[in-house]
C-alpha positions as CSV (number, residue, x, y, z in Angstrom):
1,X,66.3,-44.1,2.5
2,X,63.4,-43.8,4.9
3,X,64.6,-40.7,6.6
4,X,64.1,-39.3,3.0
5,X,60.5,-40.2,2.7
6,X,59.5,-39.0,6.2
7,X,61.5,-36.0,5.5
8,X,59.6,-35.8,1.7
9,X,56.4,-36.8,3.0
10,X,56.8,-33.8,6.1
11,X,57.3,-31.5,3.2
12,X,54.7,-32.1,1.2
13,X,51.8,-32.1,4.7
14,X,53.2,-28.7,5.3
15,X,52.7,-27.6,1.6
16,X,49.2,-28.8,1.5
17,X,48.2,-27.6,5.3
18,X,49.6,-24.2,4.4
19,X,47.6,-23.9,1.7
20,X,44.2,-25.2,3.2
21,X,44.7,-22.8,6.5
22,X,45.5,-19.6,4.2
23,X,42.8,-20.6,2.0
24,X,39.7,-23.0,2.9
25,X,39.3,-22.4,6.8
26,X,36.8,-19.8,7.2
27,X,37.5,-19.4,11.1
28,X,38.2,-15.9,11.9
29,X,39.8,-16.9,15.2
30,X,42.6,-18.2,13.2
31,X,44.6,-15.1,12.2
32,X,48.2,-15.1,10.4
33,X,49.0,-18.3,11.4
34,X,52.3,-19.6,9.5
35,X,53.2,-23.2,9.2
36,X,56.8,-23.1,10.1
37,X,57.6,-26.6,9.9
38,X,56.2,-30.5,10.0
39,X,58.1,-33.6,11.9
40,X,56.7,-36.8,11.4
41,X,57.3,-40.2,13.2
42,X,59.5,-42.7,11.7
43,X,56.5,-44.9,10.7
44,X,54.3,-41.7,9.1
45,X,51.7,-41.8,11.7
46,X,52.0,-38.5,13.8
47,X,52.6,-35.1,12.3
48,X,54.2,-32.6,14.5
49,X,52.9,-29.6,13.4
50,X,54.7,-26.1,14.1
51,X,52.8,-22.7,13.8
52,X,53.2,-19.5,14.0
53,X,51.1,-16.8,15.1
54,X,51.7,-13.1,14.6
55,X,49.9,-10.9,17.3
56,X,49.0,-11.0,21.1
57,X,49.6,-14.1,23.4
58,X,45.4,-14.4,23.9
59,X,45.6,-13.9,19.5
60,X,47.7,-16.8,19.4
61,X,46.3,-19.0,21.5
62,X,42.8,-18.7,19.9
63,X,44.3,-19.7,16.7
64,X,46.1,-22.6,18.4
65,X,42.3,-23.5,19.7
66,X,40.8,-23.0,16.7
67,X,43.4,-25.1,14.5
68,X,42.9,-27.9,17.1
69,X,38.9,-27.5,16.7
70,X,39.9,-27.6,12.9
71,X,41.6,-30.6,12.8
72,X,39.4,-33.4,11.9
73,X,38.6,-31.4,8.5
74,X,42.6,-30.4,8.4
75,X,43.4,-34.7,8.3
76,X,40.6,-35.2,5.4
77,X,42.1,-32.8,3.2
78,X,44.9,-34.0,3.8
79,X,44.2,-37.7,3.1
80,X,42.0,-36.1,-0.2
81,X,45.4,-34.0,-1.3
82,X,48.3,-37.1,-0.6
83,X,48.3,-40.5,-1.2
84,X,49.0,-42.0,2.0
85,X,48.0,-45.5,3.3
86,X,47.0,-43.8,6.7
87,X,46.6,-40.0,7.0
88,X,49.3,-38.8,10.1
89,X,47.4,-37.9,13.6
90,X,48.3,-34.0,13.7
91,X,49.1,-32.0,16.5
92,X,50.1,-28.6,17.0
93,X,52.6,-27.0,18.3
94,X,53.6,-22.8,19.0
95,X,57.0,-22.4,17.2
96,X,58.3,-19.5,18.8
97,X,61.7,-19.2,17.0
98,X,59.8,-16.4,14.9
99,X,59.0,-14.0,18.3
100,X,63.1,-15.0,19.4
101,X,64.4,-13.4,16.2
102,X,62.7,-10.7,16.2
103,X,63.5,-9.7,19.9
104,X,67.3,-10.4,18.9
105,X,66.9,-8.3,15.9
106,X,65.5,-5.5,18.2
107,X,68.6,-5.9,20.6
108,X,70.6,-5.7,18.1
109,X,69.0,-2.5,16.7
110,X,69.1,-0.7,20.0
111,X,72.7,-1.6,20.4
112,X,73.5,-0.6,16.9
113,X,71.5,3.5,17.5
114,X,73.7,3.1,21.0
115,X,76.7,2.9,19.3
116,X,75.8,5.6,16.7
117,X,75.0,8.0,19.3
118,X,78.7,7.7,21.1
């Protein structure tokens, strides 16, 4: 039963940080950043939080900078949004499965016109 509220609770922090980072943060170093996904500890007190970033290494890590200069004002909306007894400790983490699918999905391509052309 508690793995369901973690999992629940996960859900919901990704929700509501999704919507404040598209929406609310002003920062311009923070570019397409994606929330791909939220792991919390058992007790609810740390949010992993996994981003993506579409654009150049240097791109991505000035939105991982600024997201981690943001984060302060990221916990306070999130504590204003869900009813929590404590507001989770974020921290956040380049999910990189985005980039991986989209190299495979270039192999694949290029294997695919090689095939084509024989």
């Amino acid at each position: 039963m508690a793995r369901i509220r973690v999992s629940r609770v996960g859900e919901q922090i990704k929700k509501e940080l999704s919507q404040v980072i598209q929406r609310e943060i002003k920062d311009p170093r923070i570019g397409f950043v994606t929330v791909t996904g939220v792991e919390m500890s058992g007790d609810l007190q740390v949010a992993k939080v996994f981003i993506s970033v579409m654009g150049q290494e240097n791109t991505k890590e000035e939105s991982l900078a600024a997201l981690e200069k943001a984060k302060g004002y990221l916990r306070s909306e999130i504590g204003r949004r869900i009813q929590l007894r404590y507001v989770p400790e974020l921290t956040f983490v380049m999910d990189s499965t985005l980039d991986q699918s989209e190299h495979i999905e270039r192999l694949l391509h290029d294997v695919q016109k090689e095939n084509d052309h024989e």
